[in-house]
Structures are given as structure tokens and as C-alpha cells.
PyMOL Python script that loads the backbone (N, CA, C, O; Angstrom):
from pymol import cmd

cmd.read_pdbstr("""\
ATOM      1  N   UNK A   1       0.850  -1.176   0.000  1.00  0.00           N
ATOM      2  CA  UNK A   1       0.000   0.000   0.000  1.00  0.00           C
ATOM      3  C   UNK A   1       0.901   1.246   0.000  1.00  0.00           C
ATOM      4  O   UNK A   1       1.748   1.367   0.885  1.00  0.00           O
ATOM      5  N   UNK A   2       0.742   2.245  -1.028  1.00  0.00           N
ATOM      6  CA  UNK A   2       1.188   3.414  -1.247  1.00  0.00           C
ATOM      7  C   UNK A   2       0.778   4.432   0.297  1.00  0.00           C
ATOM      8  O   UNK A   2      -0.241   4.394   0.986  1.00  0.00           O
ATOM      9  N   UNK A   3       2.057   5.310   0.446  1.00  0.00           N
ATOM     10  CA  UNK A   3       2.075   6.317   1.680  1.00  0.00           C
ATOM     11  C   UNK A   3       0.558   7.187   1.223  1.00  0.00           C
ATOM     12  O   UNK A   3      -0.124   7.546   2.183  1.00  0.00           O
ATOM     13  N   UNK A   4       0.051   7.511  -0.122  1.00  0.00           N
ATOM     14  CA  UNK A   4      -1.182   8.440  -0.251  1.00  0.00           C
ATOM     15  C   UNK A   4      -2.357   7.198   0.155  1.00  0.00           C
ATOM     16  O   UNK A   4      -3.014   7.112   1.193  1.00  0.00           O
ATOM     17  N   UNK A   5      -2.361   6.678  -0.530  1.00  0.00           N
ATOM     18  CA  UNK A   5      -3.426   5.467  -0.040  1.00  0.00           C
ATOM     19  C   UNK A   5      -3.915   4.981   1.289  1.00  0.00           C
ATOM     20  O   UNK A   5      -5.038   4.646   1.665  1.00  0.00           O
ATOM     21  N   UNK A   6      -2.711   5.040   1.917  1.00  0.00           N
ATOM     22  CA  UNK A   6      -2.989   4.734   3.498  1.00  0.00           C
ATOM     23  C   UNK A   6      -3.606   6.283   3.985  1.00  0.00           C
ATOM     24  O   UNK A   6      -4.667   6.371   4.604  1.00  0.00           O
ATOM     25  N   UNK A   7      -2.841   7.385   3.637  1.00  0.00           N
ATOM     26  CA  UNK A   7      -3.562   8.218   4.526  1.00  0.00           C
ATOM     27  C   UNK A   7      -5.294   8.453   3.843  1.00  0.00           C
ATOM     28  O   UNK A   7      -6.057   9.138   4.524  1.00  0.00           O
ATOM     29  N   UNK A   8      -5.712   7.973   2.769  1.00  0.00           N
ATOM     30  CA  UNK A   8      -6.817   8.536   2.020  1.00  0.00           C
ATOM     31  C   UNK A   8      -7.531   7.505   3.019  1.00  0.00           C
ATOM     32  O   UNK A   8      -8.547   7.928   3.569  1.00  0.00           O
ATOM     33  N   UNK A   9      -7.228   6.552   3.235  1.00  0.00           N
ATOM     34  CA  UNK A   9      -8.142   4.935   3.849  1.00  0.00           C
ATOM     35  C   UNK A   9      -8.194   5.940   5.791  1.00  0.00           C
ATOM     36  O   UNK A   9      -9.200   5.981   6.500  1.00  0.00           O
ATOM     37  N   UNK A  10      -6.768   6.605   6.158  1.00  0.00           N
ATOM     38  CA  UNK A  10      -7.133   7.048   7.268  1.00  0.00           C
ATOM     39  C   UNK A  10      -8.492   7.952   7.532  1.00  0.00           C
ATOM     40  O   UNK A  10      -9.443   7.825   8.302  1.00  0.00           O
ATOM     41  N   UNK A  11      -8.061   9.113   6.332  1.00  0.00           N
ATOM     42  CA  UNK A  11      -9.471  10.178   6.319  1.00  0.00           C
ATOM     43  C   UNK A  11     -10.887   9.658   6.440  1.00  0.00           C
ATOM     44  O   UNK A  11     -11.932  10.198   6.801  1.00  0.00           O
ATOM     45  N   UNK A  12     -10.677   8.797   6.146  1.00  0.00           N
ATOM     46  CA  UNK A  12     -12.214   8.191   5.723  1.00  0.00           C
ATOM     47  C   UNK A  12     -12.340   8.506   4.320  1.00  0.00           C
ATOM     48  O   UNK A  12     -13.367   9.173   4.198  1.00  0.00           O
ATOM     49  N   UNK A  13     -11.859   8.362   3.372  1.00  0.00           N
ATOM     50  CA  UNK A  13     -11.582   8.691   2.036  1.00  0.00           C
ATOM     51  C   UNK A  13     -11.221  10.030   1.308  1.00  0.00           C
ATOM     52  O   UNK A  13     -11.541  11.121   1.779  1.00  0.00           O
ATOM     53  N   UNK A  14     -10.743   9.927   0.485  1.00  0.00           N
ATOM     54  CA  UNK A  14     -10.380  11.698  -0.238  1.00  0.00           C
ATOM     55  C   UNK A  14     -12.194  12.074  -0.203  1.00  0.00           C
ATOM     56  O   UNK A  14     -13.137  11.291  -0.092  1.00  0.00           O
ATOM     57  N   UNK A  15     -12.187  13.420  -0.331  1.00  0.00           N
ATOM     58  CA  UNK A  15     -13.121  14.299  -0.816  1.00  0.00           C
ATOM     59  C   UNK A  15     -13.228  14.110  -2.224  1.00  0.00           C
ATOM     60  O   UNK A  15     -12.265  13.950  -2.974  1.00  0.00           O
ATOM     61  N   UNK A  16     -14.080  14.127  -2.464  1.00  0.00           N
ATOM     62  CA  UNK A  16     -14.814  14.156  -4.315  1.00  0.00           C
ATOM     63  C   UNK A  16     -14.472  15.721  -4.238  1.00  0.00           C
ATOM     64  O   UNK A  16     -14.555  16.681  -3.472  1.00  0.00           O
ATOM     65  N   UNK A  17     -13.811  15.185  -6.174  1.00  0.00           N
ATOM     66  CA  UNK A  17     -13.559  16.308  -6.972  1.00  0.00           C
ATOM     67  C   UNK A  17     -14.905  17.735  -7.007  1.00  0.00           C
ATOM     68  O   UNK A  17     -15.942  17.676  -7.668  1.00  0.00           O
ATOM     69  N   UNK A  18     -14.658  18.422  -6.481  1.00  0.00           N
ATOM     70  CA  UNK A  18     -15.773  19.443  -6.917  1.00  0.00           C
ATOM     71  C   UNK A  18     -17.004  19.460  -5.596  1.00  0.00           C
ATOM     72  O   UNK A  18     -18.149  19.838  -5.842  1.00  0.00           O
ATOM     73  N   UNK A  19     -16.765  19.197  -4.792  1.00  0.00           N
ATOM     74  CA  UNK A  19     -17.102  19.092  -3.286  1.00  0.00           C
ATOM     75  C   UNK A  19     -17.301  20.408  -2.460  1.00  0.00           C
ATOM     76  O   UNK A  19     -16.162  20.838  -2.276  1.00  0.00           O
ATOM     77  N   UNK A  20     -18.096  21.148  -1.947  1.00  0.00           N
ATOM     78  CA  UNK A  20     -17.680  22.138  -1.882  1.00  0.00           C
ATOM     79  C   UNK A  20     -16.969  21.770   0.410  1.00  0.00           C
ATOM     80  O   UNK A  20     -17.502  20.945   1.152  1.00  0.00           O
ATOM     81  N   UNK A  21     -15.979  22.538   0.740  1.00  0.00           N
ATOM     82  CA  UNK A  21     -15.518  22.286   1.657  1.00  0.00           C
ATOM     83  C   UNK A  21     -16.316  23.110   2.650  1.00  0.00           C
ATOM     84  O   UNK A  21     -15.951  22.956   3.816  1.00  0.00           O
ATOM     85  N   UNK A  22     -17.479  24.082   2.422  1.00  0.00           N
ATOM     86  CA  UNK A  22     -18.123  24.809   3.186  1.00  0.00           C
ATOM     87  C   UNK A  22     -19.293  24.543   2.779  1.00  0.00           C
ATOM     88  O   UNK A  22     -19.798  24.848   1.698  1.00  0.00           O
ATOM     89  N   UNK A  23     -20.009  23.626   4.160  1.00  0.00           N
ATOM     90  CA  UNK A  23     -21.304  23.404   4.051  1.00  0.00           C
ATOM     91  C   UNK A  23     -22.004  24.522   3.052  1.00  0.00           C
ATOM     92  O   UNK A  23     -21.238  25.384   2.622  1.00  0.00           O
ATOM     93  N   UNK A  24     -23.397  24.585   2.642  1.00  0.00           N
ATOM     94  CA  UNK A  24     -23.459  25.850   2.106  1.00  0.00           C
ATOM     95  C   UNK A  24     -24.579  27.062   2.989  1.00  0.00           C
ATOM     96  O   UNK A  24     -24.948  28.217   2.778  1.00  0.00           O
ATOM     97  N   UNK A  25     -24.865  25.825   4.243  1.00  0.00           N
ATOM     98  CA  UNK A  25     -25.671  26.913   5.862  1.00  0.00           C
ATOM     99  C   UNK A  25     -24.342  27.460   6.190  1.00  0.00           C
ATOM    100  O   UNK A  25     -24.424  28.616   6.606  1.00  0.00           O
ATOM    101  N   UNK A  26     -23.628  27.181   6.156  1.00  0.00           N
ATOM    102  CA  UNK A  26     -22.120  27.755   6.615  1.00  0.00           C
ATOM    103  C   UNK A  26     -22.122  29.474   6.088  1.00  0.00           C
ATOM    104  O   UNK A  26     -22.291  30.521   6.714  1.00  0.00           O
ATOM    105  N   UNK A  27     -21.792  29.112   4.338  1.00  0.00           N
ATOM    106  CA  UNK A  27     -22.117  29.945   3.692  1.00  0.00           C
ATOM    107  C   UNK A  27     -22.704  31.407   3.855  1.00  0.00           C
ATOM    108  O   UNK A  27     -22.175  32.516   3.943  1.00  0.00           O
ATOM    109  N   UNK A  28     -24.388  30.825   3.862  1.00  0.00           N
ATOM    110  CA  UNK A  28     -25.261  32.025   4.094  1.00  0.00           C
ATOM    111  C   UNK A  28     -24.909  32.475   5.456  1.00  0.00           C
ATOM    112  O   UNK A  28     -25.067  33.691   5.565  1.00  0.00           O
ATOM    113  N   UNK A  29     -24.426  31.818   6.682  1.00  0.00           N
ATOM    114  CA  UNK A  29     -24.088  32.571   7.924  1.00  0.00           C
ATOM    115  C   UNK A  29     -23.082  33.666   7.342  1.00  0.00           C
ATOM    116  O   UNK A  29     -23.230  34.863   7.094  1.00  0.00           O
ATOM    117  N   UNK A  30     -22.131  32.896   7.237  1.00  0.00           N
ATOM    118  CA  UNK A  30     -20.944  33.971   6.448  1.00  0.00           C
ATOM    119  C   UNK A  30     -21.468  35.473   5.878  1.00  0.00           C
ATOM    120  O   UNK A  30     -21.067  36.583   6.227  1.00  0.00           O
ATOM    121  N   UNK A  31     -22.580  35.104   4.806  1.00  0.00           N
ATOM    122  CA  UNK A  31     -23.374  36.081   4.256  1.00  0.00           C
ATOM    123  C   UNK A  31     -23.596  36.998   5.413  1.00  0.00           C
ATOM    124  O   UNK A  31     -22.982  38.008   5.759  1.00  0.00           O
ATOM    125  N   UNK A  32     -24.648  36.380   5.930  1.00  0.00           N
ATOM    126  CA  UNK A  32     -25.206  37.263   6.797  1.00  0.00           C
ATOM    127  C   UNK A  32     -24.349  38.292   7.700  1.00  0.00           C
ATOM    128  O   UNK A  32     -24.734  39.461   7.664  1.00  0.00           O
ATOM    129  N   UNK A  33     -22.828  37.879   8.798  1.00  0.00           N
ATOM    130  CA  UNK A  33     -22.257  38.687   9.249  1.00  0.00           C
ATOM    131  C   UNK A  33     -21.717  39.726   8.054  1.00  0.00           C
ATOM    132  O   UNK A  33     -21.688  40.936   8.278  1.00  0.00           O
ATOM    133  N   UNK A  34     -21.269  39.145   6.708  1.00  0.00           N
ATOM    134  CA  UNK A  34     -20.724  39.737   5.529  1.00  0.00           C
ATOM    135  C   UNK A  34     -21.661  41.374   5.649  1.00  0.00           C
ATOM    136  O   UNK A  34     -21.349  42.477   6.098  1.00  0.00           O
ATOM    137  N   UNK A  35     -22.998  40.784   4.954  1.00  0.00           N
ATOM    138  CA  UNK A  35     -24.082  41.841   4.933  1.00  0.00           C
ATOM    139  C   UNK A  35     -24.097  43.224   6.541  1.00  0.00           C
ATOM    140  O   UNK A  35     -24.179  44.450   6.465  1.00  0.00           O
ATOM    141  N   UNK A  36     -23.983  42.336   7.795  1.00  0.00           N
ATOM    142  CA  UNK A  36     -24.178  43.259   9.103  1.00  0.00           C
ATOM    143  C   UNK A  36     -22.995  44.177   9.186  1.00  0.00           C
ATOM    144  O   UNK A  36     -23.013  45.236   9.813  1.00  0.00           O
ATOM    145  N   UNK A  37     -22.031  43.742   8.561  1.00  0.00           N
ATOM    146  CA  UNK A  37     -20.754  44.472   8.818  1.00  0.00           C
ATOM    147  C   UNK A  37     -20.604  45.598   7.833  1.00  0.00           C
ATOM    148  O   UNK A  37     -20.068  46.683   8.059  1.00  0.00           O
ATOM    149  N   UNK A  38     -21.232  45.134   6.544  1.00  0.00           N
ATOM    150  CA  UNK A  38     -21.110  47.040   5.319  1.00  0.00           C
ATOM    151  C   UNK A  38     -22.579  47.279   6.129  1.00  0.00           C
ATOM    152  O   UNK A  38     -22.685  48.438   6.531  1.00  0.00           O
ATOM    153  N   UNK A  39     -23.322  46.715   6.334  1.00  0.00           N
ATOM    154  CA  UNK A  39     -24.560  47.999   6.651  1.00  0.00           C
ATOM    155  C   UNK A  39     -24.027  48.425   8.179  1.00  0.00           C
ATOM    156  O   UNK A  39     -24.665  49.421   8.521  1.00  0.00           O
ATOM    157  N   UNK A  40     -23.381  48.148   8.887  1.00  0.00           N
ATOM    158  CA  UNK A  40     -23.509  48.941   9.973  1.00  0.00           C
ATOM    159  C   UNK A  40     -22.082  50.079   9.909  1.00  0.00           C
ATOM    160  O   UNK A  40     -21.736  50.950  10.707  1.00  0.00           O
ATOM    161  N   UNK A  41     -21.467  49.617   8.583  1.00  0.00           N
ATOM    162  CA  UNK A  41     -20.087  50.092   7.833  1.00  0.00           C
ATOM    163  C   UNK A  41     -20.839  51.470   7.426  1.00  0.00           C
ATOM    164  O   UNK A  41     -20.490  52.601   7.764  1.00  0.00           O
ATOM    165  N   UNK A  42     -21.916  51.126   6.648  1.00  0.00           N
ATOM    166  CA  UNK A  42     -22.718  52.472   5.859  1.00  0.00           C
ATOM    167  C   UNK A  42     -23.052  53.378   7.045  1.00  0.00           C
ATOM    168  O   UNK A  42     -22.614  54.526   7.111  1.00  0.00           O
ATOM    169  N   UNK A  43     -23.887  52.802   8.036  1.00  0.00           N
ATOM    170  CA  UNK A  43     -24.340  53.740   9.085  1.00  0.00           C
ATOM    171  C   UNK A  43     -23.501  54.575   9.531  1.00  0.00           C
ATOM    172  O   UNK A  43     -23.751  55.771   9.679  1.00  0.00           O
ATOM    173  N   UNK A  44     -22.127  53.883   9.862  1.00  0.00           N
ATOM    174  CA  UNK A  44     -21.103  55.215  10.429  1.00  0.00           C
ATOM    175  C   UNK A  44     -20.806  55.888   9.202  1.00  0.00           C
ATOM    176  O   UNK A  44     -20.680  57.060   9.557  1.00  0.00           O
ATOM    177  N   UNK A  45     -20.628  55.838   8.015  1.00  0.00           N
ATOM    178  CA  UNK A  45     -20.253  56.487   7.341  1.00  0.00           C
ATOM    179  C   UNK A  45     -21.803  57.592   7.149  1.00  0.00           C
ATOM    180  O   UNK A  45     -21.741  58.761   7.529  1.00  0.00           O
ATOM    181  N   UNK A  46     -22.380  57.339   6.875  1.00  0.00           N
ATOM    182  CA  UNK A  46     -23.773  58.570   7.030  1.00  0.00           C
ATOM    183  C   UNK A  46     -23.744  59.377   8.108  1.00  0.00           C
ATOM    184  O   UNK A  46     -24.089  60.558   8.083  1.00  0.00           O
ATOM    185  N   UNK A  47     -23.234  58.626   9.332  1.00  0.00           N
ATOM    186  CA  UNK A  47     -22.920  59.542  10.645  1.00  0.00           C
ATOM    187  C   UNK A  47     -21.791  60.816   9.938  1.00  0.00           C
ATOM    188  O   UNK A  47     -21.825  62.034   9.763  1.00  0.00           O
ATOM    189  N   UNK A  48     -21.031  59.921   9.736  1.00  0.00           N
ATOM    190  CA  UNK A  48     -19.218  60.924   9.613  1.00  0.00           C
ATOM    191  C   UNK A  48     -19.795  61.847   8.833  1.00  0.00           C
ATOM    192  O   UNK A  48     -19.848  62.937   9.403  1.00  0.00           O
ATOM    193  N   UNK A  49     -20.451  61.838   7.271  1.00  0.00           N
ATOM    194  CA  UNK A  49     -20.983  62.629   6.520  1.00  0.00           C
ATOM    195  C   UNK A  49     -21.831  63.522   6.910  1.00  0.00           C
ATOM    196  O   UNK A  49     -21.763  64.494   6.158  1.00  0.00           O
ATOM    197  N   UNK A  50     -22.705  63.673   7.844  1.00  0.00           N
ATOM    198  CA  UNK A  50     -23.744  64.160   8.658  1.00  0.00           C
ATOM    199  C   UNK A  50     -22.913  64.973   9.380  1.00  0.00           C
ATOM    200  O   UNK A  50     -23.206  66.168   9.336  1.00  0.00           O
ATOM    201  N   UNK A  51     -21.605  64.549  10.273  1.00  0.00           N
ATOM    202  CA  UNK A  51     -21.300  65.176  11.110  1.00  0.00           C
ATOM    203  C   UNK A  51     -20.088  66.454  10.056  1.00  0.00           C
ATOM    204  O   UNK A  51     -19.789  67.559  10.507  1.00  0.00           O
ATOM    205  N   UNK A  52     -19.654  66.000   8.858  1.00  0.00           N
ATOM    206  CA  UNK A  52     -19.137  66.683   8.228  1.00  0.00           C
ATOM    207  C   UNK A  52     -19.575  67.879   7.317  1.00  0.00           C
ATOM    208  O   UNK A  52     -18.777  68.571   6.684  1.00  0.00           O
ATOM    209  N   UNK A  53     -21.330  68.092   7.326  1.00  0.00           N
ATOM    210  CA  UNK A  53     -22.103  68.458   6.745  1.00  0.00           C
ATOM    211  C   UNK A  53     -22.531  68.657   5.379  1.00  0.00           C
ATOM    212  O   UNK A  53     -23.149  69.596   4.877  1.00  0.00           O
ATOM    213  N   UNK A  54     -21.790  66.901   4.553  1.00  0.00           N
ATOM    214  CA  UNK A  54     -21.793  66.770   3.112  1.00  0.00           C
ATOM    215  C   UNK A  54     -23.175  66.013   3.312  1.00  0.00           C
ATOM    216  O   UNK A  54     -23.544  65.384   2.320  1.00  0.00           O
ATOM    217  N   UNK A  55     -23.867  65.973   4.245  1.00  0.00           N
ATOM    218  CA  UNK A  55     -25.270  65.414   4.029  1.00  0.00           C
ATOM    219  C   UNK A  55     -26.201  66.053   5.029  1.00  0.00           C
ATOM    220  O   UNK A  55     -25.636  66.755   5.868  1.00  0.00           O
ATOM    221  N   UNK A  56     -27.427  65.960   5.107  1.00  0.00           N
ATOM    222  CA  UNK A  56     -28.161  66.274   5.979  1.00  0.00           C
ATOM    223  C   UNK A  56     -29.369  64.537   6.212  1.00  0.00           C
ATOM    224  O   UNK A  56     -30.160  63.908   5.510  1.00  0.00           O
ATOM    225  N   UNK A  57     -28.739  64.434   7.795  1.00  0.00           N
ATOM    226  CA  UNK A  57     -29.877  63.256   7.840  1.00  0.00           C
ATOM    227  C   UNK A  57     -31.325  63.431   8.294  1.00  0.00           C
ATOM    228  O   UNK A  57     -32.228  62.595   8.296  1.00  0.00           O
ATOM    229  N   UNK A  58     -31.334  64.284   8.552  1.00  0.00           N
ATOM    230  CA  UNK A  58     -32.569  65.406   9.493  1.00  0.00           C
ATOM    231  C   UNK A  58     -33.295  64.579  10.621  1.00  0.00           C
ATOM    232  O   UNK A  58     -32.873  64.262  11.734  1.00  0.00           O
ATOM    233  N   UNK A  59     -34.544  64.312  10.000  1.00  0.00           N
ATOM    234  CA  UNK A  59     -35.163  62.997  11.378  1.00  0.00           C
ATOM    235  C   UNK A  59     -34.509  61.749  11.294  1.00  0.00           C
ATOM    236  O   UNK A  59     -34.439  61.004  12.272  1.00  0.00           O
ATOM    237  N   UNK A  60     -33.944  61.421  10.006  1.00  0.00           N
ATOM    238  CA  UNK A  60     -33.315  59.821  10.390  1.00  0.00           C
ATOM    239  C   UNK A  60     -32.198  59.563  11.049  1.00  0.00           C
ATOM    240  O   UNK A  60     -31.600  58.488  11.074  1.00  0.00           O
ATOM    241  N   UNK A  61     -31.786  61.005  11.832  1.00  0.00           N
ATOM    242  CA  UNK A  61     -30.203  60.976  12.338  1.00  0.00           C
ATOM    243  C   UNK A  61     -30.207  59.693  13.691  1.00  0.00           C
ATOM    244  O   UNK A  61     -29.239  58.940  13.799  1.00  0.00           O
ATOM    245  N   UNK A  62     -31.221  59.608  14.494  1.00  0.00           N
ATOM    246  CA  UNK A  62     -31.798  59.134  15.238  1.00  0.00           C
ATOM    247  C   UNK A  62     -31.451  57.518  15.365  1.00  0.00           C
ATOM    248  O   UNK A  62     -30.812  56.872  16.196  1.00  0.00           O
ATOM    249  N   UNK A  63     -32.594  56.954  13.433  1.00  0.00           N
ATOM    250  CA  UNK A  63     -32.388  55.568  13.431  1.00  0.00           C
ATOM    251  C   UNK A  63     -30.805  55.427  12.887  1.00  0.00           C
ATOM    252  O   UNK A  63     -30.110  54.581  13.449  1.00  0.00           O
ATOM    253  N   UNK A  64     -30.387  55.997  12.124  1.00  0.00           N
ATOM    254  CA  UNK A  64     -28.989  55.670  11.601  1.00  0.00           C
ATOM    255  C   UNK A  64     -28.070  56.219  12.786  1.00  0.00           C
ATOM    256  O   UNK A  64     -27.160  56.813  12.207  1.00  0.00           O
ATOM    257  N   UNK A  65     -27.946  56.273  13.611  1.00  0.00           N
ATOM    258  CA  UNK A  65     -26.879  56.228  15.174  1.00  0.00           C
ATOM    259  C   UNK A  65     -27.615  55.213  15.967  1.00  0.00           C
ATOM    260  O   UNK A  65     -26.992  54.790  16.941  1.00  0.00           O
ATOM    261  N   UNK A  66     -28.293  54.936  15.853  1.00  0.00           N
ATOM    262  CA  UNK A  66     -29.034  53.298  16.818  1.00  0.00           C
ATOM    263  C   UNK A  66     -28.041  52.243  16.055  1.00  0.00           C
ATOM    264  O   UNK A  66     -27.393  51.361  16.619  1.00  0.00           O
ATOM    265  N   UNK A  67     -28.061  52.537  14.589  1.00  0.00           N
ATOM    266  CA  UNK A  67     -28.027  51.223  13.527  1.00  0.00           C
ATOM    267  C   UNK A  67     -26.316  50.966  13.899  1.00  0.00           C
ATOM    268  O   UNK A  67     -25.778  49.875  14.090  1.00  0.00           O
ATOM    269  N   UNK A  68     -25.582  52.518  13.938  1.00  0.00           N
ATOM    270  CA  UNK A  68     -24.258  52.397  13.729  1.00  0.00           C
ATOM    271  C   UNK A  68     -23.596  51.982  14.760  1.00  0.00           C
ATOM    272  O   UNK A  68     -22.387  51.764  14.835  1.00  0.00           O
ATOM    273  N   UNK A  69     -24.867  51.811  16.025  1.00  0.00           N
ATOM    274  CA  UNK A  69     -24.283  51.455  17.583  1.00  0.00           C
ATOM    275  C   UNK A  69     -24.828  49.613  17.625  1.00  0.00           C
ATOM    276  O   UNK A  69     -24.667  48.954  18.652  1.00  0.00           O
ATOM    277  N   UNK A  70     -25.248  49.210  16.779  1.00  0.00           N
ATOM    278  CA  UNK A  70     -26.041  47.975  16.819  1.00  0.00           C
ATOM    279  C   UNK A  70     -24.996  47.048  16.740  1.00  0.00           C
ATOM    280  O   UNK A  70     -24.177  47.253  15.845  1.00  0.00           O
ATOM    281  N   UNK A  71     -24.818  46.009  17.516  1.00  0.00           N
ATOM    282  CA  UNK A  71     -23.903  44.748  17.678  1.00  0.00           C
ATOM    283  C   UNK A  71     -23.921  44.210  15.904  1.00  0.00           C
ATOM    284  O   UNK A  71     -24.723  44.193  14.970  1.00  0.00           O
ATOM    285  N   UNK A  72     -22.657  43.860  16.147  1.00  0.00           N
ATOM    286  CA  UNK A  72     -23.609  42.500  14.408  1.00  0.00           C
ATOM    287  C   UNK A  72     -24.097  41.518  15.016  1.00  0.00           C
ATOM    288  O   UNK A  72     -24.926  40.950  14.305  1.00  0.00           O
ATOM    289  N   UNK A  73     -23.949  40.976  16.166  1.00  0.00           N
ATOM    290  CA  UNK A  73     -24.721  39.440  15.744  1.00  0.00           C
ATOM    291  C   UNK A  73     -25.993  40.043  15.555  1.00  0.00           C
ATOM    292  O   UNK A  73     -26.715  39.603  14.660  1.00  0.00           O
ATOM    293  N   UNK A  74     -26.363  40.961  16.249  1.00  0.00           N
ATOM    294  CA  UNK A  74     -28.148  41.476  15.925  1.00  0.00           C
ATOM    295  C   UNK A  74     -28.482  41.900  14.470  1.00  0.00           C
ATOM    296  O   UNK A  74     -29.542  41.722  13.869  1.00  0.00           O
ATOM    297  N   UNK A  75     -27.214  42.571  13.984  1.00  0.00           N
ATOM    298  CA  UNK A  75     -27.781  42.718  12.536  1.00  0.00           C
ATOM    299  C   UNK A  75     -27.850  41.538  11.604  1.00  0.00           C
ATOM    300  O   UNK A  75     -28.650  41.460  10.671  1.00  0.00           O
ATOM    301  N   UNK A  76     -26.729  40.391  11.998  1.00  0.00           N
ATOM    302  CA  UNK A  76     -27.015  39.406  11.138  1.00  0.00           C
ATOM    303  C   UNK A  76     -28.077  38.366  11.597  1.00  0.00           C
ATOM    304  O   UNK A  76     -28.570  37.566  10.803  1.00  0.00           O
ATOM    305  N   UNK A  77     -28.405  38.413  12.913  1.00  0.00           N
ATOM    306  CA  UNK A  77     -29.609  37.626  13.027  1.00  0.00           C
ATOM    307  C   UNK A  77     -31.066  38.377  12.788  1.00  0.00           C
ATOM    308  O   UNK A  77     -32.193  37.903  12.929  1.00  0.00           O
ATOM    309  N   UNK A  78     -30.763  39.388  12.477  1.00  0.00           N
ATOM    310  CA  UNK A  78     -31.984  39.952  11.919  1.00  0.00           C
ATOM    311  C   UNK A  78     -32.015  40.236   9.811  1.00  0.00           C
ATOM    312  O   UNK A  78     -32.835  40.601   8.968  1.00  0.00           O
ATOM    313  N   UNK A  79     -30.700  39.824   9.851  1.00  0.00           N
ATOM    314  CA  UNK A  79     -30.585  39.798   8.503  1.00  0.00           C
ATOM    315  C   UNK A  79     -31.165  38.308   7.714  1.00  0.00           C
ATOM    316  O   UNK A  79     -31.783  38.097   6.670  1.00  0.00           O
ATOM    317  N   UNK A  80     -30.514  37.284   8.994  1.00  0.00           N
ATOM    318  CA  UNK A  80     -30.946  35.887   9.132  1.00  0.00           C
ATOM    319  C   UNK A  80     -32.522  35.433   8.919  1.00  0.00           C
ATOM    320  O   UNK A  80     -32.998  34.477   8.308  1.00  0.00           O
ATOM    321  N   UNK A  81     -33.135  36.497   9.664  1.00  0.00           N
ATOM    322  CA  UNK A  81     -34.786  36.657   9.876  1.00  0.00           C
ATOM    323  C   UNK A  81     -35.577  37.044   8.597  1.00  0.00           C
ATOM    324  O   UNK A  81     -36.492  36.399   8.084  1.00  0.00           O
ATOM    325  N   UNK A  82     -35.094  38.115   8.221  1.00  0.00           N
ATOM    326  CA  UNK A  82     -35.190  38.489   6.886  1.00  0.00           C
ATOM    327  C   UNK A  82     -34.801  37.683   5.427  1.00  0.00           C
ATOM    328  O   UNK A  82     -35.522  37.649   4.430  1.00  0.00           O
ATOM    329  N   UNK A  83     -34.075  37.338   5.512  1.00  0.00           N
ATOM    330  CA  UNK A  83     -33.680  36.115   4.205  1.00  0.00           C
ATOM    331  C   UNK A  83     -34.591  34.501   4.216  1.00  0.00           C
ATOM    332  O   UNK A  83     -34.742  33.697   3.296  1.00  0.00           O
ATOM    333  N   UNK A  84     -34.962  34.468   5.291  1.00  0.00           N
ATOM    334  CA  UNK A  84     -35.767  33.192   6.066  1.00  0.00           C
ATOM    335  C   UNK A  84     -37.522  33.436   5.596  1.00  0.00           C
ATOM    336  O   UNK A  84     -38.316  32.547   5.285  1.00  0.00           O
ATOM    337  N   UNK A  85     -37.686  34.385   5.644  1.00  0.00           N
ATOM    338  CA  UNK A  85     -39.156  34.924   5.450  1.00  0.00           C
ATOM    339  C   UNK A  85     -39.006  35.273   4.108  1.00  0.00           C
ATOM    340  O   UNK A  85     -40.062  35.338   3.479  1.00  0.00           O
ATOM    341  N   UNK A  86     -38.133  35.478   3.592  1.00  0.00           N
ATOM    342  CA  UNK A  86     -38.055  35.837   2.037  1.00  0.00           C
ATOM    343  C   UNK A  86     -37.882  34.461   1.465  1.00  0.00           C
ATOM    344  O   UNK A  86     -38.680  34.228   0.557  1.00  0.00           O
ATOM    345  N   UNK A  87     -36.950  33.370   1.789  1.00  0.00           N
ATOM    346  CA  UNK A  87     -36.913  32.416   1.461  1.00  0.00           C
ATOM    347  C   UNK A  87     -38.884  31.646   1.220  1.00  0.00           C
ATOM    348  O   UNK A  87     -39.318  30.945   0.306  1.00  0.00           O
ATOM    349  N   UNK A  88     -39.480  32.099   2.259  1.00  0.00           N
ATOM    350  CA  UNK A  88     -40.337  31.258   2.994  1.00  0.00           C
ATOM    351  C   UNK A  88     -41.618  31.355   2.088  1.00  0.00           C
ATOM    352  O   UNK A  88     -42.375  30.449   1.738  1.00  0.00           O
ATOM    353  N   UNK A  89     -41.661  32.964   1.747  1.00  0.00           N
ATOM    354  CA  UNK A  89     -42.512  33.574   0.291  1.00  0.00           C
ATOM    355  C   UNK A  89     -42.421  33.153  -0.898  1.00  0.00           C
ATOM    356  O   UNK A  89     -43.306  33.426  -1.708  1.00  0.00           O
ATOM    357  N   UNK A  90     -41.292  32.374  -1.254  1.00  0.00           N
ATOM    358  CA  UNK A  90     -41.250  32.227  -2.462  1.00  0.00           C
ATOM    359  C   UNK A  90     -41.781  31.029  -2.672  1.00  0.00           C
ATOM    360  O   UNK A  90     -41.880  30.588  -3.817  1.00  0.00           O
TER     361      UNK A  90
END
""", "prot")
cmd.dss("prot")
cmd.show_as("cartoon", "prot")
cmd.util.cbc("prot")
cmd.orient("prot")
């Protein structure tokens, strides 16, 4: 028995060609922090702009400094919530 052979018989066999190595629930988690991190990325940046006076946020200054103070796991489990119910519609 060949040194590759023995270790393929150790693994419990090679992986198939074209396999993907990330579940693909893995994936959409990934997504989801992906997604919480530019939107709560955008929020401070609307802040900085606001505070630089290249924008005016007027009443939404309010929700966009909640958003830019918001944890991610909350944005991605609410992003989670949202893709789930969209999934769920179709």
C-alpha cells in the first residue's frame, strides 16, 4: 500500500472532486455577518458625513446612530430573519 493510499483509507476517504468544503448553511451565515458588517459600515459612514455636513440626515439621524451602535450578531440575526421569510414567500 502506497504512503497516499494509506492516509486517504485514514481520512475516511479523499473528498470528491468538486465538493464544496463549506457546508453551504455555513455559507449564508458567512453572508449574513458579511451583509451586518457594510450595513452597519454604511451607518457610520452617514454619521461621519452628517457630522461633516456633506449630508443632511434630518429625522433619520436618530435611526442611523441606533443602527451604527447595533452589535452584528443582531444585525445578522436579523438579517438571518429576513432572508428566512423571504426564502419562505417564495
Amino acid at each position: 500500500m502506497r504512503a497516499n493510499e494509506q492516509h486517504a483509507e485514514n481520512n475516511g476517504g479523499a473528498n470528491q472532486a468538486g465538493s464544496p468544503a463549506i457546508h453551504p448553511h455555513e455559507l449564508t451565515r458567512w453572508g449574513d455577518w458579511y451583509f451586518a458588517w457594510c450595513w452597519r459600515r454604511k451607518m457610520r459612514r452617514l454619521l461621519m458625513l452628517d457630522r461633516a455636513g456633506q449630508i443632511r440626515l434630518g429625522s433619520a439621524r436618530t435611526r442611523v446612530s441606533a443602527g451604527a451602535q447595533m452589535p452584528l450578531a443582531l444585525i445578522a440575526a436579523r438579517q438571518a430573519e429576513w432572508r428566512r421569510q423571504g426564502d419562505a414567500a417564495s
